[in-house]
DRENDO-1510 file (C-alpha; in Angstrom, 1 decimal, always signed):
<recs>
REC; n; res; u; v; w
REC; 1; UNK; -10.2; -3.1; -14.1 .
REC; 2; UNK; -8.5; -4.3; -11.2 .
REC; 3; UNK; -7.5; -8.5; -11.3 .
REC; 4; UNK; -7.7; -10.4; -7.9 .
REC; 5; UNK; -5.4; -13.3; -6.9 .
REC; 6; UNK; -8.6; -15.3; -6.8 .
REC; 7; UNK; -9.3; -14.7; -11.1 .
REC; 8; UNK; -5.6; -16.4; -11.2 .
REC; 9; UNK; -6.8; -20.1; -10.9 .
REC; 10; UNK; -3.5; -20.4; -8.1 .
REC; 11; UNK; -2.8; -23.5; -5.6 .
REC; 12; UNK; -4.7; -23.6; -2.7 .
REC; 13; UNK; -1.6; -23.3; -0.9 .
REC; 14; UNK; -0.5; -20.5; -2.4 .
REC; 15; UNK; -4.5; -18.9; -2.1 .
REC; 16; UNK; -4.7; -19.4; +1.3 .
REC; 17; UNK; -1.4; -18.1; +2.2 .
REC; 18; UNK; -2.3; -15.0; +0.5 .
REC; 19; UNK; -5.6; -14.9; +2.2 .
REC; 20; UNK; -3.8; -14.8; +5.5 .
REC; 21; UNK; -1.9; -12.0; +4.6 .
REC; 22; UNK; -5.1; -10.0; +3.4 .
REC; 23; UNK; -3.8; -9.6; +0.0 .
REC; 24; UNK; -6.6; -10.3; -2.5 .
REC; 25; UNK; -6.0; -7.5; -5.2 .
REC; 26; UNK; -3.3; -7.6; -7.7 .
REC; 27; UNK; -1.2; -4.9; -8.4 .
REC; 28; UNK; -0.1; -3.2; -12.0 .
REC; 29; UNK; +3.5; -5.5; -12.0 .
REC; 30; UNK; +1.7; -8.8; -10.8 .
REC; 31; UNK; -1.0; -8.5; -13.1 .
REC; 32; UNK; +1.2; -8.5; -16.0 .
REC; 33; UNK; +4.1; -10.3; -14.9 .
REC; 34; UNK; +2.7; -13.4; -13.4 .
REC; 35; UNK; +1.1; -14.9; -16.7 .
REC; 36; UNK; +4.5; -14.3; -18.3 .
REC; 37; UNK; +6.6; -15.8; -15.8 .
REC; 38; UNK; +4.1; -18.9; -15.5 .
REC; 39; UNK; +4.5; -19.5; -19.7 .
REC; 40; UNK; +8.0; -19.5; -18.5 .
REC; 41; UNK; +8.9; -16.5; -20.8 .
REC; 42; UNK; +11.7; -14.1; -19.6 .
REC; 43; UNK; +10.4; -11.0; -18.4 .
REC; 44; UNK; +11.9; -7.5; -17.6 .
REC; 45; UNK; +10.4; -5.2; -15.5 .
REC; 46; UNK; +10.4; -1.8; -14.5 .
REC; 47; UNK; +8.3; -0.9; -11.9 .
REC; 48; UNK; +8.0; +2.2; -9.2 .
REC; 49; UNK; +9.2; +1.3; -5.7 .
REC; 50; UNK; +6.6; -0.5; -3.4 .
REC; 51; UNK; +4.4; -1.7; -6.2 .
REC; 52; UNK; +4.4; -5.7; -5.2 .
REC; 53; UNK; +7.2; -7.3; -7.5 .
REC; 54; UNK; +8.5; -9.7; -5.0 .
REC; 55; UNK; +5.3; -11.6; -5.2 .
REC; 56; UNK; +4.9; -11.0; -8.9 .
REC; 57; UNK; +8.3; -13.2; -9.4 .
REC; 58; UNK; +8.0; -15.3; -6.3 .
REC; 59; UNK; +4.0; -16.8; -7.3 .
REC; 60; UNK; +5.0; -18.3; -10.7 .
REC; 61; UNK; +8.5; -20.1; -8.8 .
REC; 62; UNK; +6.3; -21.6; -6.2 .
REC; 63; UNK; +3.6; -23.1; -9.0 .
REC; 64; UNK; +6.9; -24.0; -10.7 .
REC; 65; UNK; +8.4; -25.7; -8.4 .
REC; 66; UNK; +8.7; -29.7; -7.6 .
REC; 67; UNK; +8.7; -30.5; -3.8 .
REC; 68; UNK; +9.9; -33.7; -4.5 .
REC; 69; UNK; +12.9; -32.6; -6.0 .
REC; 70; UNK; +16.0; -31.7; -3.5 .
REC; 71; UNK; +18.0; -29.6; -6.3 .
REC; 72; UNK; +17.7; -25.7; -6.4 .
REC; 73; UNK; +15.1; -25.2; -8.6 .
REC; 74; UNK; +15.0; -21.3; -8.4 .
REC; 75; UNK; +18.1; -18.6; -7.6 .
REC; 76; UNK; +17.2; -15.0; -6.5 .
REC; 77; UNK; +19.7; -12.7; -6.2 .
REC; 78; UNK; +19.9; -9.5; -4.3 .
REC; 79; UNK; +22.2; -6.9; -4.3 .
REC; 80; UNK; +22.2; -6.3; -0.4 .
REC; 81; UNK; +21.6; -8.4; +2.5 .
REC; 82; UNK; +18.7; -6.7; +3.7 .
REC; 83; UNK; +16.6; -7.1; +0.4 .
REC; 84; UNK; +17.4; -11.0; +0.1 .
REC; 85; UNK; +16.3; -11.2; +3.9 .
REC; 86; UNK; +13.2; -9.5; +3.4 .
REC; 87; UNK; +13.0; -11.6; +0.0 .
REC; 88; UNK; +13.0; -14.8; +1.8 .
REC; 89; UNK; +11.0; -13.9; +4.4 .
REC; 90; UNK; +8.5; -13.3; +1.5 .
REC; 91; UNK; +8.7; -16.6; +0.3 .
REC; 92; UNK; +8.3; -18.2; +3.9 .
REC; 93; UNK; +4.7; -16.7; +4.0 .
REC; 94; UNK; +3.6; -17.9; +0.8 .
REC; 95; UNK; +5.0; -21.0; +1.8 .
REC; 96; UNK; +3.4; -21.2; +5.3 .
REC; 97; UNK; +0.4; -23.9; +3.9 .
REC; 98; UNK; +2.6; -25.6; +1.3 .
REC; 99; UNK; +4.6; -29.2; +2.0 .
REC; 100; UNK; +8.2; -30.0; +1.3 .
REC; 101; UNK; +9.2; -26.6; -0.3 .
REC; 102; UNK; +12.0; -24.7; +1.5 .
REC; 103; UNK; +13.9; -21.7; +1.1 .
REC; 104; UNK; +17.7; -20.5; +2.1 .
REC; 105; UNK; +18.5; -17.0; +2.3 .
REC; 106; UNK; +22.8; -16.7; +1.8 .
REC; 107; UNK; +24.4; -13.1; +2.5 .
REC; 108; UNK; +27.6; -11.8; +3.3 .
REC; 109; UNK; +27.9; -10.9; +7.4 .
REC; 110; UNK; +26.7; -14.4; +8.4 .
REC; 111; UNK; +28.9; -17.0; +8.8 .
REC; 112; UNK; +29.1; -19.0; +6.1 .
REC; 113; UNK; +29.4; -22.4; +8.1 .
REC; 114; UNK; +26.0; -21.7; +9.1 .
REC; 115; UNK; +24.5; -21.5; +5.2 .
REC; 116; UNK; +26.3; -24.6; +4.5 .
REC; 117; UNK; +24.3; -26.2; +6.8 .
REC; 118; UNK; +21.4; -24.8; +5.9 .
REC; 119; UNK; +22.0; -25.8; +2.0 .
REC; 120; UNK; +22.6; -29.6; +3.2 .
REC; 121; UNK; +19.2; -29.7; +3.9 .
REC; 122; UNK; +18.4; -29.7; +0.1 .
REC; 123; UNK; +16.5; -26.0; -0.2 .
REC; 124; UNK; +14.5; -26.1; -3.9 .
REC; 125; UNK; +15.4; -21.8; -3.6 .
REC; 126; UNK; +17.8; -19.9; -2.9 .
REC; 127; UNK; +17.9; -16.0; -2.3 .
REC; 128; UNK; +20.9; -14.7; -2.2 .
REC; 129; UNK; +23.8; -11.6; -2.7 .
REC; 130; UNK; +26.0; -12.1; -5.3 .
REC; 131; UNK; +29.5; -11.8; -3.6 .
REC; 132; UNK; +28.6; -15.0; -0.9 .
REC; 133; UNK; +26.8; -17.0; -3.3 .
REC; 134; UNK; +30.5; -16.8; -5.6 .
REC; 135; UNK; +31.8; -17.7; -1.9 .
REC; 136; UNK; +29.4; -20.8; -2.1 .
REC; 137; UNK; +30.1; -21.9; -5.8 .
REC; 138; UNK; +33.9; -21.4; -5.1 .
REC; 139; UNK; +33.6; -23.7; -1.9 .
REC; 140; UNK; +31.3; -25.9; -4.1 .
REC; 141; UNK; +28.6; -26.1; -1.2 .
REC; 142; UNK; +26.0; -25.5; -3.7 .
REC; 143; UNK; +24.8; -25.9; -7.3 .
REC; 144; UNK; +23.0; -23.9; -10.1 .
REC; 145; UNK; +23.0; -26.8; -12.7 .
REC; 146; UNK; +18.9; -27.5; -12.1 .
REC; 147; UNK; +17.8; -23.8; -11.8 .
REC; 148; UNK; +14.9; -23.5; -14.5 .
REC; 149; UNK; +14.2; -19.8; -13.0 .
REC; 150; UNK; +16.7; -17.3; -12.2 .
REC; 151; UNK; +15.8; -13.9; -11.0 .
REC; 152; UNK; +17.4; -10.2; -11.0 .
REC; 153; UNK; +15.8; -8.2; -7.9 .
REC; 154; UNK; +16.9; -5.0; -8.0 .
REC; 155; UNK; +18.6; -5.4; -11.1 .
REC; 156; UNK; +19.9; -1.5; -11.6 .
REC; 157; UNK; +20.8; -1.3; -8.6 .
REC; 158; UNK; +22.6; -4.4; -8.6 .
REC; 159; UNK; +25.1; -3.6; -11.7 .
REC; 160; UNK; +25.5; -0.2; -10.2 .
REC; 161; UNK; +27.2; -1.5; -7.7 .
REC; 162; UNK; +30.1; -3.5; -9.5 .
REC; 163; UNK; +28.5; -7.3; -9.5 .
REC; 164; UNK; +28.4; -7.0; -13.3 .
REC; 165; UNK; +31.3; -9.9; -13.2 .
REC; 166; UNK; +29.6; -12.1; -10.7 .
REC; 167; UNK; +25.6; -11.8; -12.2 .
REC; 168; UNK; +27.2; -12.8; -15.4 .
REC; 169; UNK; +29.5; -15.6; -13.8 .
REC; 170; UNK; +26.3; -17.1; -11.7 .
REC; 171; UNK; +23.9; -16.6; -14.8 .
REC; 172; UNK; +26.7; -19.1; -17.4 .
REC; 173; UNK; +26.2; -21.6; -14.5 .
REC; 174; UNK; +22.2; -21.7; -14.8 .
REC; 175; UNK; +22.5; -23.8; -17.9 .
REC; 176; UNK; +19.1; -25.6; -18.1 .
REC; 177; UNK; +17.5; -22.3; -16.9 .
REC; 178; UNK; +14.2; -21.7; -18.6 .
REC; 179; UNK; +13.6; -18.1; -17.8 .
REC; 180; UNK; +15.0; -15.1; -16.6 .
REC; 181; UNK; +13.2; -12.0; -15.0 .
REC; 182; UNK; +14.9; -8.7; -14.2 .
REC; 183; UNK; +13.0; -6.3; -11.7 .
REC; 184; UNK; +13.9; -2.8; -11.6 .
REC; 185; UNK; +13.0; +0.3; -10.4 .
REC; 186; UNK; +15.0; +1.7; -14.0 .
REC; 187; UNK; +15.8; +0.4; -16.6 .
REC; 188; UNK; +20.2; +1.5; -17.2 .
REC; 189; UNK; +22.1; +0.3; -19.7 .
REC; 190; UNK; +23.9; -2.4; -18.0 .
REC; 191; UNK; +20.2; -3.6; -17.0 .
REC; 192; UNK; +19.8; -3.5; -21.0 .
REC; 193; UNK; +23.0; -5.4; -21.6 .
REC; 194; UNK; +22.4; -8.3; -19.5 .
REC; 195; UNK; +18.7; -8.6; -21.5 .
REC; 196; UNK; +20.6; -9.0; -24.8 .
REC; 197; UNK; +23.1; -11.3; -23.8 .
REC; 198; UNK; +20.6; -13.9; -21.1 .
REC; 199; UNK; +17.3; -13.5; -22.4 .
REC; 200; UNK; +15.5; -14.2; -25.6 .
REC; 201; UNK; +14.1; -12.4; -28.3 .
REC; 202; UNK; +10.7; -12.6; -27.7 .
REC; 203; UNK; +11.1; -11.7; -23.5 .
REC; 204; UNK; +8.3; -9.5; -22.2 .
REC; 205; UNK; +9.0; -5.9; -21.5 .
REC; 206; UNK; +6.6; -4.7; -18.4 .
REC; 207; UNK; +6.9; -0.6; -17.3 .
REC; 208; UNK; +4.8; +0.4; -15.1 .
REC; 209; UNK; +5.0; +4.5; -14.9 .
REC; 210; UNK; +4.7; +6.3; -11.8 .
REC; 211; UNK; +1.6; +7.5; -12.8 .
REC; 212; UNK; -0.1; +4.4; -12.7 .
REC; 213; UNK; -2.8; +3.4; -10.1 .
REC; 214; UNK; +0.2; +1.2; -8.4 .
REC; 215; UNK; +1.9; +4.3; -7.7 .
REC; 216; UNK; +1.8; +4.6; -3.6 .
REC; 217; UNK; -0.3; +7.1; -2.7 .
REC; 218; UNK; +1.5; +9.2; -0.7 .
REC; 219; UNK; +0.6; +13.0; +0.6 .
REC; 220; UNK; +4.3; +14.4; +0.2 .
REC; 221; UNK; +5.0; +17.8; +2.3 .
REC; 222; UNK; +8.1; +20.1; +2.4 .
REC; 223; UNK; +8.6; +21.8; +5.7 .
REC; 224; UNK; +9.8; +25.1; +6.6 .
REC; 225; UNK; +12.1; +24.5; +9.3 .
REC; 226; UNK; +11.8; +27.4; +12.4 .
REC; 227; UNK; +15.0; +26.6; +14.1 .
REC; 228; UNK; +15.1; +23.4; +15.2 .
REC; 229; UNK; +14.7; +19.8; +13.1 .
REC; 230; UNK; +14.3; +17.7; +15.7 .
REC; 231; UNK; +11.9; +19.3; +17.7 .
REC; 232; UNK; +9.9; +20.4; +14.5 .
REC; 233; UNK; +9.7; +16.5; +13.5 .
REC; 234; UNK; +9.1; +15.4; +17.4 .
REC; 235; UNK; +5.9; +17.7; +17.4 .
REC; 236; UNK; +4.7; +16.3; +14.3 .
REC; 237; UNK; +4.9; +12.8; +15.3 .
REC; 238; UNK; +3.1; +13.6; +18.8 .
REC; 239; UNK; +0.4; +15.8; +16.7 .
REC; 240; UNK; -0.3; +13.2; +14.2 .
REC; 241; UNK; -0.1; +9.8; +16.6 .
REC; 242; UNK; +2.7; +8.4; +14.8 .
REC; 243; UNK; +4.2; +4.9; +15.7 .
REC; 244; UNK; +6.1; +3.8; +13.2 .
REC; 245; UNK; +8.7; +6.4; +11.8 .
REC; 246; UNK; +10.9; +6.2; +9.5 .
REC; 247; UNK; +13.9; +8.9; +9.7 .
REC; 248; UNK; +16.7; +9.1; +6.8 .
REC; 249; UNK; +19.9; +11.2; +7.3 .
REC; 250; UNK; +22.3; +12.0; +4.8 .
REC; 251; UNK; +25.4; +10.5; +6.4 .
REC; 252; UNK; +26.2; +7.7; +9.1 .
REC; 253; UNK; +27.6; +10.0; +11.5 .
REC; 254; UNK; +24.9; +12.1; +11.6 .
REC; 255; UNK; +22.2; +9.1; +11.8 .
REC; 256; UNK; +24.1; +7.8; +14.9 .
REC; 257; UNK; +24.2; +11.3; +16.3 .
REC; 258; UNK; +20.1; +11.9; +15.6 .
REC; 259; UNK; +19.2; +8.6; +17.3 .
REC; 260; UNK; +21.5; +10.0; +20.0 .
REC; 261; UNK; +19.5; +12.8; +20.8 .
REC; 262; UNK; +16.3; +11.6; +20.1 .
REC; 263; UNK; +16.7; +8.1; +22.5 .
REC; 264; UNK; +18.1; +10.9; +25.4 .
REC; 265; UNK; +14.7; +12.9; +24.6 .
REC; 266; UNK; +12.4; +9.7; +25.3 .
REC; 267; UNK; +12.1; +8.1; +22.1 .
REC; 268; UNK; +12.6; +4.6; +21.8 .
REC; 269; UNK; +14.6; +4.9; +18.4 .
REC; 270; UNK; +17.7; +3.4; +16.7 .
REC; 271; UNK; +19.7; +3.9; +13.8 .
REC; 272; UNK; +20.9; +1.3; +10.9 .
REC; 273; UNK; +23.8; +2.9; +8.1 .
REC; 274; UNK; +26.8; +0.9; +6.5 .
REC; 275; UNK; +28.7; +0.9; +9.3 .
REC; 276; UNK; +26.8; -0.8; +11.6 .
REC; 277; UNK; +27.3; -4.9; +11.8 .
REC; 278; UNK; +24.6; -6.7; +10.1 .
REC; 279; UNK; +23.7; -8.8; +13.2 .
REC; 280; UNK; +22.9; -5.7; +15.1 .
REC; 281; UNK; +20.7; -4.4; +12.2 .
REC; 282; UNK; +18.9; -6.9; +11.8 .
REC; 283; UNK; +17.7; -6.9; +15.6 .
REC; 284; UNK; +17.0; -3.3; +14.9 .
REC; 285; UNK; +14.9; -4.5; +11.8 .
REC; 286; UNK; +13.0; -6.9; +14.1 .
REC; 287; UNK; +12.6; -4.6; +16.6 .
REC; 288; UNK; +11.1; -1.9; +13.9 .
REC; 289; UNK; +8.8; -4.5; +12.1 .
REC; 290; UNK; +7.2; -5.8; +15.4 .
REC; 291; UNK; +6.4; -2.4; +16.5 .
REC; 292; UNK; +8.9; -2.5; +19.4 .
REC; 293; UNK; +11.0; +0.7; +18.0 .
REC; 294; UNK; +9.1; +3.6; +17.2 .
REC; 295; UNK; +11.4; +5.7; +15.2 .
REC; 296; UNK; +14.4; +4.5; +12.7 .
REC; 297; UNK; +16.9; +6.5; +11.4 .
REC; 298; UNK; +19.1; +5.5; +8.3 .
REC; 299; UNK; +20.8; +6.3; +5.4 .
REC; 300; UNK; +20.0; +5.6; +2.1 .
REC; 301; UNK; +21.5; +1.9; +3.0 .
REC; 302; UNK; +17.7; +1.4; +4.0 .
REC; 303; UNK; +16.0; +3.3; +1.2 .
REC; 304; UNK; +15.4; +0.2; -1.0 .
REC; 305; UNK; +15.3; -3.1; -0.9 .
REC; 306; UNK; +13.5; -3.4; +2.6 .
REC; 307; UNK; +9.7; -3.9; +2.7 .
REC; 308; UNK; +8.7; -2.3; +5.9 .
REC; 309; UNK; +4.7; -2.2; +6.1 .
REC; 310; UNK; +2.9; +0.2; +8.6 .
REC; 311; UNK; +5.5; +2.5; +8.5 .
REC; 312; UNK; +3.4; +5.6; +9.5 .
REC; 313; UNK; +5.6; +8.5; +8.0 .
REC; 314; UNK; +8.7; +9.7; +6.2 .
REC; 315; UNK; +10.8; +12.4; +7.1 .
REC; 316; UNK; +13.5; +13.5; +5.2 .
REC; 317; UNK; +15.9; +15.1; +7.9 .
REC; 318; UNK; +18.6; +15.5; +5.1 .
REC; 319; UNK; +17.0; +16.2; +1.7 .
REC; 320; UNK; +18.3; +13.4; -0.6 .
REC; 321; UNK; +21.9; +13.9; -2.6 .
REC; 322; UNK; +20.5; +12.7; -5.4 .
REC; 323; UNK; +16.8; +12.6; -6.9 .
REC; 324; UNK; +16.1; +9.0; -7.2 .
REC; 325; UNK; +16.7; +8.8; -4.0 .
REC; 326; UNK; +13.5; +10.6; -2.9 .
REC; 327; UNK; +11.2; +8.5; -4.6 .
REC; 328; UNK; +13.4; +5.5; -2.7 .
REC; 329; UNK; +13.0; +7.1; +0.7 .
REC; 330; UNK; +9.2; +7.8; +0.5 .
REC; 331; UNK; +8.5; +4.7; -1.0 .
REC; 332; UNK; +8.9; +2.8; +2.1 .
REC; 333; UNK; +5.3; +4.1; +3.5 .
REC; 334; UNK; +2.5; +3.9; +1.4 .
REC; 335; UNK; +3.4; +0.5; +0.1 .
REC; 336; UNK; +1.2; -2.0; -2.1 .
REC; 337; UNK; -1.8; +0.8; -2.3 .
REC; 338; UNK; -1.7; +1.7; +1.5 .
REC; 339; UNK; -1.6; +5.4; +2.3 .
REC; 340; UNK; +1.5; +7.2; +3.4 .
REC; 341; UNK; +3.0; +10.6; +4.0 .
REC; 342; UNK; +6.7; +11.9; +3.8 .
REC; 343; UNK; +7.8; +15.0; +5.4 .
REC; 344; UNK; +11.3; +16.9; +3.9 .
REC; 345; UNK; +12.7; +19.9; +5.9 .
REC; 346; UNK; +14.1; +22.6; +4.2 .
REC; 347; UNK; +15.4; +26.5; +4.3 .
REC; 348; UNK; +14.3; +29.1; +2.1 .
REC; 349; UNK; +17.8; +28.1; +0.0 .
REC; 350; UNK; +16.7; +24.5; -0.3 .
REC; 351; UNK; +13.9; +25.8; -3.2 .
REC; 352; UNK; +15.5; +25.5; -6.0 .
REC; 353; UNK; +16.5; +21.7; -5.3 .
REC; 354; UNK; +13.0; +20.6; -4.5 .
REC; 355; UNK; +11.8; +22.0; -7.3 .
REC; 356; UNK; +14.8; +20.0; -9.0 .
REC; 357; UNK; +13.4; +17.0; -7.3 .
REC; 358; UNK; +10.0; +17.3; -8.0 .
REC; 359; UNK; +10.1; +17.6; -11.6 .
REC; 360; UNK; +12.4; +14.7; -11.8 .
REC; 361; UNK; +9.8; +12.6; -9.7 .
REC; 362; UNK; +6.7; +14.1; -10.9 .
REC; 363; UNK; +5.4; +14.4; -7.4 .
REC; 364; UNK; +4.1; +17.5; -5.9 .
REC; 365; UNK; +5.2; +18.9; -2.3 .
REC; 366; UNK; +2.7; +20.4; -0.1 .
REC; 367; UNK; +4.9; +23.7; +1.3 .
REC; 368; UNK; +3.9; +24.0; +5.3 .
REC; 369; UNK; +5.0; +26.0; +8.0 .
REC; 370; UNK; +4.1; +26.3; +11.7 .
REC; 371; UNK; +2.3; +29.0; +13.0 .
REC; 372; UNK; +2.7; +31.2; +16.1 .
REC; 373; UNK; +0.8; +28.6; +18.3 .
REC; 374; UNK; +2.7; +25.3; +16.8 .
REC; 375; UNK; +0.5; +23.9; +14.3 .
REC; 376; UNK; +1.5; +22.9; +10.8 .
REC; 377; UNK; -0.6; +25.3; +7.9 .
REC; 378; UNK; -0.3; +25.7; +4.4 .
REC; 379; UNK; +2.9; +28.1; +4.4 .
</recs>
């Protein structure tokens, strides 16, 4: 039986804030992790991309947390820029009706004279990536000593990427911390690791499996390209009415080169990879969210950790390198129980990897082709 926010006895503050953003029906993760995190027992998680964990960890800080007190209270960490941005962001609209509470987002690319500013004015949270917050501890322009709740966003993906050293630095400096959560989309070894070592015995272990109701429901095609990509995935976008696009491209060279050809065609699209400097992407982010771009293209830089809603469709230009990937790249439509659809091009020698794909996901690939006259049937 689905819970509602409503049946959580939350703050008014917090109520009303998640009345504005028409979210009254808990998901799978928040159900389960928000009475845990309340108790103040450590929780790890492993959830399906999309399925609402930011709020499930960020609810239970905010009823935690003391206005009146001017020490950080609550440390996020993020293993890129874009999902601590879009994590504080988060926290900014649950805070929209609440007094006193205030949130500082710290990332690498933005200079750091700025976030020292910024964490004079006595933030009770902090979001942040783990190389500039070690920039910030180093310079001594923040401290960790008060932080009763510590969160891992991202945690796989996190370790994955070499901040074993710093996560373990920043977590010995949370001394009076009173719980720890880890959110994941898997659960690796390091992730594992990290539970032994920072959390207790009794911590609660939350999976929720792809098969769950939580899982985004997403119609998922595979496309029989006739000779050209572009103009294949141009006539499917006009057919279907599609504003909001989302594009991913195996390499940066190649996204540049595709946003290229598809701004010279009319569209009004951009591209974000690793290459490109974080003030510029996040204009491009802006631009996307508020409906001013129509079509993104990226690499997998963008396939997690950014919560784009309304995004209208997928398309998988380049089918992914590796299989977790796909489930990353779809997962940005269809999120929190909104409907979505993902489009992947392929050859006749592409079969045998999106078979690969699908039995790794567990998803199932509508095959379609287009007919003499242009139009997309079963194929």
């Amino acid at each position: 039986m689905t819970q509602t926010f409503e049946q959580m006895n939350l703050s008014p503050a917090i109520q009303k804030a998640l009345h504005r953003q028409k979210l009254a029906e808990m998901t799978t993760v928040q159900t389960e992790t928000i009475p845990h995190l309340m108790q103040w027992r450590d929780v790890i998680a492993k959830a399906p991309t999309g399925t609402g964990k930011t709020i499930a960890f960020a609810i239970p800080i905010l009823e935690h947390i003391d206005p009146a007190d001017k020490w950080i209270q609550a440390l996020i960490l993020a293993p890129t820029r874009e999902l601590a941005l879009q994590i504080g962001g988060e926290f900014r609209k649950l805070t929209m009706f609440m007094q006193g509470i205030k949130t500082v987002v710290v990332y690498g690319g933005q200079k750091i004279d700025h976030q020292i500013r910024e964490l004079k004015g006595k933030p009770q949270i902090v979001v942040a990536t783990p190389g500039r917050l070690k920039d910030h501890l180093d310079r001594r322009t923040l401290s960790l000593e008060h932080v009763h709740t510590a969160v891992l966003d991202e945690a796989d993906r996190m370790l994955d990427m070499g901040f074993v050293h710093e996560v373990t630095r920043i977590l010995d400096l949370t001394k009076n911390r009173r719980c720890l959560a880890l959110m994941s989309a898997t659960i690796s070894r390091e992730v594992m690791d990290i539970a032994w070592v920072y959390q207790s015995e009794d911590a609660a272990e939350i999976r929720v499996a792809d098969v769950e109701e939580d899982k985004p429901p997403i119609e998922q095609y595979s496309i029989a390209v006739r000779g050209s990509k572009t103009q294949d995935m141009l006539d499917i976008i006009k057919s279907k009415k599609y504003q909001k696009v989302l594009v991913f491209c195996n390499t940066k060279r190649f996204a540049h080169r595709l946003s290229q050809t598809l701004t010279k065609r009319g569209c009004v699209a951009d591209c974000i990879h690793g290459d490109v400097r974080q003030s510029i992407r996040e204009r491009v982010m802006k631009s996307f969210r508020q409906g001013r771009l129509n079509i993104l293209v990226a690499t997998d830089v963008a396939a997690r950790g950014l919560d784009i809603t309304g995004v209208d469709a997928v398309f998988n230009y380049d089918i992914p390198n590796e299989n977790e990937y796909y489930l990353h790249r779809i997962g940005r439509t269809g999120r929190a129980k909104q409907h979505g659809v993902s489009y992947t091009f392929c050859t006749p020698f592409d079969s045998s990897r999106l078979k690969e794909i699908a039995k790794y996901t567990r998803s199932q690939m509508i095959p379609l082709r287009f007919d003499d006259r242009g139009q997309l049937i079963p194929a």
